[in-house]
Each structure stands twice: as structure tokens, then as C-alpha cells.
C-alpha positions in Angstrom: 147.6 -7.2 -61.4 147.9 -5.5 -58.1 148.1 -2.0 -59.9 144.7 -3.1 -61.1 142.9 -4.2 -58.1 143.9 -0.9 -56.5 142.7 1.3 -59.4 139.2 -0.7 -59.4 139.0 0.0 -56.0 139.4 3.4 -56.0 136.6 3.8 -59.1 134.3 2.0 -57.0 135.1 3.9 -53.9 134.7 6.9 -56.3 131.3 5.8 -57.3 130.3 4.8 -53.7 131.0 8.4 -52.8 129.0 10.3 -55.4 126.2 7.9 -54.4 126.5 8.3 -50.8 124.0 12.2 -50.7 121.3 9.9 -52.8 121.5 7.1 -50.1 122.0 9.3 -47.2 118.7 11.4 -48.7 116.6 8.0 -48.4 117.9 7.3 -44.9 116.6 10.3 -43.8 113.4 10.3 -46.0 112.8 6.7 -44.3 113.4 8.0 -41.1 111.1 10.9 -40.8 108.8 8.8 -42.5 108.7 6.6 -39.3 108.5 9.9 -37.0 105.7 11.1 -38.7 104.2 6.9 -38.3 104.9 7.1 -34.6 103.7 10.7 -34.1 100.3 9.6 -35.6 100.0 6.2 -33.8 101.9 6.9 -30.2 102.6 3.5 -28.3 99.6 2.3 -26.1 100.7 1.4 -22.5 101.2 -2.1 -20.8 97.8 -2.8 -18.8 97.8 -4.8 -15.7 94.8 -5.9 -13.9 92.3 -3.8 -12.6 92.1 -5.8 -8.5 94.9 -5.8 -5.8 94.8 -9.8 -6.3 96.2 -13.2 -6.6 94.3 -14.4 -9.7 92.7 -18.1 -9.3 93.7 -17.5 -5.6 91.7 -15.0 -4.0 90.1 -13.5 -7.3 89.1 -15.1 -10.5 87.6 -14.1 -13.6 84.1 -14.7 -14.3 83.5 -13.4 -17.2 85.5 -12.2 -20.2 84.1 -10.3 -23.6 81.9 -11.3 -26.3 83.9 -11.2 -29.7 81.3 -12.4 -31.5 79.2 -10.3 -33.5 76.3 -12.9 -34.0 73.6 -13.7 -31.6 75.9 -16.8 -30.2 78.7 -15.7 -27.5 82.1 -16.3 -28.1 84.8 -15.3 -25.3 88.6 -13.8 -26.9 90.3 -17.8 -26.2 87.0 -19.3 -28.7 85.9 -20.4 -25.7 81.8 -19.9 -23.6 83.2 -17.7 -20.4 80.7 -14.6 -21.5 77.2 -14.0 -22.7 76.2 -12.2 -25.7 77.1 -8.4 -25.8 78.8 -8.5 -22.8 81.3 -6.0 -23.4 84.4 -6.4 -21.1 86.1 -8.3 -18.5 84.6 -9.2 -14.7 87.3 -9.9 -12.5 85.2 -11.3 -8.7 85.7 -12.3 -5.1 84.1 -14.8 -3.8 81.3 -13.5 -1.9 80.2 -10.2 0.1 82.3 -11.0 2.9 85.7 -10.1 0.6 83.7 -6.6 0.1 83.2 -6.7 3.5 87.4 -6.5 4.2 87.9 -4.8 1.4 89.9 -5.3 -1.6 90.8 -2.5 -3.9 90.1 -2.1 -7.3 93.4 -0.3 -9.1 94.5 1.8 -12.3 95.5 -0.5 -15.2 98.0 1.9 -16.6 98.9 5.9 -16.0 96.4 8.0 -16.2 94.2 10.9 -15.6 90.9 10.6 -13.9 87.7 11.7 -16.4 84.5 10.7 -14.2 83.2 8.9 -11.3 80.0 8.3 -9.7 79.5 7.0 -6.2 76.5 6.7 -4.5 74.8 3.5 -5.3 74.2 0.9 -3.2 75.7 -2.6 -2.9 73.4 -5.1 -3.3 73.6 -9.2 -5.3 70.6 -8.9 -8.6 69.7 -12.3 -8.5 68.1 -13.6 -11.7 64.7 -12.8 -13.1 64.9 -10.1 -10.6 63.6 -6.8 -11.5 66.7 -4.3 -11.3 64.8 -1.1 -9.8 66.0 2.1 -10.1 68.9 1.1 -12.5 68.1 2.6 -15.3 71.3 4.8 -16.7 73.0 3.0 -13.4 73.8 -0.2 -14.1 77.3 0.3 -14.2 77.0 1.3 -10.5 79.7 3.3 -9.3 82.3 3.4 -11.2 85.4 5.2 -12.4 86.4 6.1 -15.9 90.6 7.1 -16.9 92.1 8.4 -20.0 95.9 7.3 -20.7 98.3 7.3 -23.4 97.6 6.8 -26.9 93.8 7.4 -26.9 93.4 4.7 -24.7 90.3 5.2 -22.1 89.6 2.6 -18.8 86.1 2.1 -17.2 85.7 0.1 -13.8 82.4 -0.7 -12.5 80.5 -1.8 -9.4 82.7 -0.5 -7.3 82.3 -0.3 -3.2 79.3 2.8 -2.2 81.6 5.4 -0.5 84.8 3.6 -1.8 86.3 5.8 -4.2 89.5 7.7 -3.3 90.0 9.6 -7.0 88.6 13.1 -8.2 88.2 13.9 -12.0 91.3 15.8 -13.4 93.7 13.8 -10.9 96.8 11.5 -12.7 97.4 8.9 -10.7 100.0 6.2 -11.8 99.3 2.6 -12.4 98.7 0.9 -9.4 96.5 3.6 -7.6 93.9 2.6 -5.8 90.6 4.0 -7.2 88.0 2.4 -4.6 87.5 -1.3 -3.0 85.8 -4.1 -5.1 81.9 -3.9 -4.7 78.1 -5.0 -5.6 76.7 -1.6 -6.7 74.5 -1.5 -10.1 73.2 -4.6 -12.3 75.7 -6.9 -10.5 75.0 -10.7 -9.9 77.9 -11.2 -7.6 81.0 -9.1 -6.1 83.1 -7.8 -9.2 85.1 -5.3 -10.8 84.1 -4.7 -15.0 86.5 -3.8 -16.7 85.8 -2.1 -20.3 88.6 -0.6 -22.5 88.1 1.8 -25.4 90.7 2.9 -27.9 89.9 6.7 -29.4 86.2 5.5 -28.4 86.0 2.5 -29.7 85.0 -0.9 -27.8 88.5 -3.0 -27.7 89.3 -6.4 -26.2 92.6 -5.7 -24.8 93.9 -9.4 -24.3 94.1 -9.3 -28.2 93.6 -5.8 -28.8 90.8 -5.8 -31.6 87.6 -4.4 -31.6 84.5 -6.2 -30.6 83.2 -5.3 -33.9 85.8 -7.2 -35.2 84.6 -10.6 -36.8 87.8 -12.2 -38.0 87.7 -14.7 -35.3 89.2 -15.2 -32.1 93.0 -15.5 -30.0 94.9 -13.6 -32.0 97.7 -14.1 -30.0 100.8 -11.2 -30.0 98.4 -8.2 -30.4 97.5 -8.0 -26.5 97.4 -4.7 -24.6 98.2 -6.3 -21.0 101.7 -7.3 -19.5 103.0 -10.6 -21.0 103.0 -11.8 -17.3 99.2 -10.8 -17.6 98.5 -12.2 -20.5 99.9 -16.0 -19.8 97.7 -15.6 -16.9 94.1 -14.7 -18.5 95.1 -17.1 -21.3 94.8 -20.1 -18.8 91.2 -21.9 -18.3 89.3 -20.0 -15.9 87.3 -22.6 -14.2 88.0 -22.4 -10.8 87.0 -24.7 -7.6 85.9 -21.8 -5.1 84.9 -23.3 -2.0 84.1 -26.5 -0.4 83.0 -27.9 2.6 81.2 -30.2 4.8 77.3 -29.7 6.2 74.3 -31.5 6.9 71.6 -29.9 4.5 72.0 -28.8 1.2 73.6 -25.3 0.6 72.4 -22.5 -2.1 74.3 -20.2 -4.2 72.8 -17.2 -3.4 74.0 -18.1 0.5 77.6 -18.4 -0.9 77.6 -14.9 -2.5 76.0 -13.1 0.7 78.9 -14.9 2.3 76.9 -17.1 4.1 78.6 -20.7 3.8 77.3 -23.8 5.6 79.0 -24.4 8.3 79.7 -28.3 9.8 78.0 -28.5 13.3 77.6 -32.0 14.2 74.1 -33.9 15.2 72.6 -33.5 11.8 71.0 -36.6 10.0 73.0 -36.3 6.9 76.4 -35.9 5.9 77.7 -34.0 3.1 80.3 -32.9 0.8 79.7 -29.1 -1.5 81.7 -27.9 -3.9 81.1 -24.1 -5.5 82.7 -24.2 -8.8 82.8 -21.4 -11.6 83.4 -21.6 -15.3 82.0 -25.6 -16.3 82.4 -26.8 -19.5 79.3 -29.0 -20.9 80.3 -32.8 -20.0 82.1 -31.6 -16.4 82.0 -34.1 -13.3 82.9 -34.2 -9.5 84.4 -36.4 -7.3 83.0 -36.2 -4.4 84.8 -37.8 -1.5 84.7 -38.2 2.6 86.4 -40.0 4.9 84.7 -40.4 8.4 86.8 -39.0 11.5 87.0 -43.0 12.6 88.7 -43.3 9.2 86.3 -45.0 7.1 85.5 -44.0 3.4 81.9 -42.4 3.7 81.4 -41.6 0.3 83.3 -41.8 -3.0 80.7 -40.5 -5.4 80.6 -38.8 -9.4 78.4 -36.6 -10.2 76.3 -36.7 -13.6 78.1 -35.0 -16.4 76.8 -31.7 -16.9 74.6 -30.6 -19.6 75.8 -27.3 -20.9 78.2 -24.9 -19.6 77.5 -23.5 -16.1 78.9 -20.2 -15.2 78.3 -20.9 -11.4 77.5 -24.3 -9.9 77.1 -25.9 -7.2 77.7 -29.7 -6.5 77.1 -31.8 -3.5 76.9 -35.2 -2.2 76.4 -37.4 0.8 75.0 -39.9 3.6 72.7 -40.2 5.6 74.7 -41.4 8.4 74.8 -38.7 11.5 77.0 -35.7 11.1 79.5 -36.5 14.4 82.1 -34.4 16.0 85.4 -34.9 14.9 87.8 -34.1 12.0 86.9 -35.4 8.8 88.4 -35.7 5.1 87.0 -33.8 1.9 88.8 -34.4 -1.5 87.3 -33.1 -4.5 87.9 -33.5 -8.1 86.6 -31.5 -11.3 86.7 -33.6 -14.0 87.6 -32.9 -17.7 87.2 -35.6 -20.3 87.6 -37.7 -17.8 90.8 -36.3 -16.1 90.7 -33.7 -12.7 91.0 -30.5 -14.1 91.5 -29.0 -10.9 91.2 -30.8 -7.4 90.7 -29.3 -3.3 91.5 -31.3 -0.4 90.7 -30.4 2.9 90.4 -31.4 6.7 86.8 -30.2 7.5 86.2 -30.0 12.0 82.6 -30.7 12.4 82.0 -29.3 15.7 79.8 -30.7 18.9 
């Protein structure tokens, strides 16, 4: 029996041999097959984010792409953070005093520089406005890259006289290209960022085209870091100031950087909250406690009627604004339950 399992052995090794060229041939065949693959499609780089930033610290994103096709706006996580056609991400400060100080605007991957412009002033287009002298500039100044794989980078509104990069330069990712800025069609302080892939308009937290009507979130297919992505997948309404005063604020005074300060005398007494990204159904808390220690106010606002890309919220007394240190404790609320929440010690000042 033993003489027999070693002479099957050796037939089957026999056999293995004369089959090994054949299987060795497909090997190879299989493996240039997947050269020639990975010549044709190289690898697209990792992509980080376009501002020197803490996001949902010190920047937040305003505004993310439109993947739908249809009339109706649809942003990549099915949710309402866009408008129809927009066609790429808006990454803001809060207001012209963080242009002001300057906050730079960086490569999202290696690269070589194709195009700037510079040149165009900084300025907040406040809506219905007539945007004069625009035409062809609405992008403002702006930066365009080209990086690995066919992949090309455009960042827009950049700071006049901010940009530090020349066409034909490679910079690595990182560089600063110029310092966050108002220039073009620009509502508030932002840098646009618009991706292309061998010219083609991409989303790169899921890495389709906009054309692309299959839906959205496609999760896995994302161009950006994976410490990136978690972060843009995260809601994006944000709480970005609050504060104390006696007369009712304006948004257009936020973004110019011109917050309402607490100065005491004033007849009235209230609480503000500026608030981006609201969902249709949002509330506010609203609370103050007096410097003596007494509740002022603990008021909810009306539920909101549709979705509000900036809002602003405010409540109050009509008891004296007085010197002294006072309590401001804020709640956005979801369904019912804070979203997100600011508390603060507010000094109104004699």
C-alpha cells in the first residue's frame, strides 16, 4: 500500500509539473493584464480640505454640491445644505473680520499650478443685489491645480492681493495658495471648492459625477482622507455666535463683522443666536439669567418653516440692560432634542 501512495504521488507530481508553464502563462497573462488596468486608470490622490482650519470650530461648511439633476437640490448626504446647480463645496469663516487676520486657503493634494487671477475686490453680494461688473468674474479670484490622475482643483473668492502661487509652480499639499476672501458673486467670507476628474464635474466626498442620477451617499467611493470624510459626513448645522444686546441684531452686521456688543442702560435685554444649516421644524432655547441671579428669560422659539441656510434668532425683556455679568445658554433643537447647545458668560458693560 505504501509502494502505492508513493507511485501516485509522483504521477500527480508529474502531472503538476507538465501543468505548471500553462499556469505560470496565466499568472503572468493576469498580471500584465492588471499593469495595463493601472496604467490606464492611475490612482487619484487623498484630498484634504482646502482652509488651514478647525472644521465646526473656526470654519464650517455652508454649502456642499447639488447631486441632483432635477430642478430640486439635493446635497451628496440626501440632505438640503445646497441650492440647485451649485456645483461644489463652500467651506466659510464667520465674518470679514476672520479675512481681516487672515486665514489661508491650501492645496488639497500635490500639484501643479494651471491659473490664477487676482485682482478683484472683496466685497459681501447681499441678495437681490445686482452683482456689477461680474460677469466672467464670479468666481473672483481664484486658483485652479492639476494633480495626479487627471484630477484638477479650483478655489474661489479668494483674498485681493492674497495669492502666493504662479502658474507652472508644484507645490505639495498643504501649500498655501492665498488667505480666505469675499471677492466675486460671494454672499459671505468662503473658499469654493470645485473638483473635476479628466474635466468632468465630480463630487469628491463620493466621487461621482454631478451628472450622475443614481442617488446620493454612496459611501466608500470618496476622494478625501477617511479622517476627512467622517468629518464632512457629520450634520453641518452649526451655532456660530451668540450674545447679549439691547436692540435687535442683523445678519448682514454679523458678516461685516459687526456683532452687537452688550453696553448697559438700554431698555431691553436680549439674547441672539446666528445659526447656519436649519432643518424645517428647528427651535431655540433661548435663556438669561440676570447678573443678581434671577432667570430673565427661558423662552422657545417657533419651529421654523423650511430650511434656513443662515438664521438669526433672538429673544428678550424689556427690563434695563444693567452692568454686570450675565448668563446666556442656548439650545438648537431637533425633533425636540438640542442638537447643538452654547453657553456663555456675557459682561454687559457701564
Amino acid at each position: 500500500m505504501a509502494a502505492e501512495r508513493r507511485l501516485t504521488m509522483l504521477v500527480a507530481s508529474a502531472a503538476l509539473a507538465r501543468r505548471a508553464p500553462a499556469a505560470m502563462a496565466v499568472v503572468l497573462a493576469v498580471a500584465a493584464l492588471q499593469a495595463i488596468n493601472a496604467k490606464a486608470e492611475p490612482r487619484l490622490p487623498e484630498l484634504t480640505l482646502p482652509i488651514d482650519c478647525h472644521l465646526g470650530i473656526d470654519c464650517f461648511v455652508q454649502q456642499m454640491p447639488d447631486i441632483d439633476p432635477d430642478p430640486t437640490a439635493m446635497d451628496p448626504l440626501c440632505g438640503e445644505a445646497t441650492y440647485d446647480g451649485h456645483d461644489g463645496w463652500d467651506f466659510r469663516v464667520r465674518s470679514m473680520l476672520d479675512v481681516a487676520r487672515g486665514v489661508p486657503v491650501i492645496g488639497i493634494a500635490d500639484g501643479r499650478i494651471l491659473r490664477i487671477r487676482d485682482g478683484v475686490a472683496d466685497r459681501i453680494v447681499l441678495d437681490g443685489e445686482e452683482a456689477e461688473g461680474l460677469q466672467g468674474k464670479e468666481c473672483g479670484n481664484g486658483v485652479v491645480m492639476e494633480h495626479e490622475g487627471g484630477l484638477t482643483s479650483q478655489y474661489c473668492h479668494l483674498k485681493m492681493g492674497s495669492i502666493a502661487v504662479r502658474p507652472g509652480m508644484f507645490v505639495p499639499r498643504g501649500t498655501r495658495l492665498g488667505f480666505i476672501g469675499s471677492s466675486g458673486l460671494a454672499q459671505f467670507p468662503h473658499v469654493h471648492l470645485g473638483v473635476r476628474h479628466n474635466g468632468r464635474e465630480i463630487e469628491p466626498l463620493t466621487g461621482r459625477e454631478l451628472t450622475d442620477a443614481s442617488g446620493c451617499r454612496r459611501p466608500n467611493a470618496g476622494l478625501f482622507t477617511k479622517t476627512i470624510q467622517r468629518l464632512l459626513e457629520r450634520p453641518q448645522h452649526a451655532i456660530l455666535a451668540a450674545g447679549l444686546t439691547d436692540a435687535p441684531p442683523t445678519l448682514p452686521g454679523f458678516v461685516a463683522g459687526k456683532a452687537p456688543l452688550a453696553r448697559a442702560g438700554g431698555t431691553s435685554t436680549l439674547a441672539w443666536v446666528w445659526a447656519i444649516n436649519l432643518q424645517e421644524g428647528d427651535r431655540f432655547r433661548i435663556r438669561i439669567v440676570h447678573p443678581d441671579g434671577s432667570q430673565l428669560i427661558d423662552q422657545t422659539t417657533d419651529p421654523l418653516p423650511r430650511r434656513k441656510a443662515n438664521y438669526l434668532a433672538y429673544a428678550g425683556s424689556r427690563r434695563d440692560l444693567v452692568a454686570g455679568t450675565y448668563r446666556v445658554e442656548i439650545d438648537l433643537l431637533r425633533a425636540g432634542v438640542p442638537a447643538t447647545s452654547m453657553k456663555m458668560s456675557v459682561e454687559a458693560d457701564g
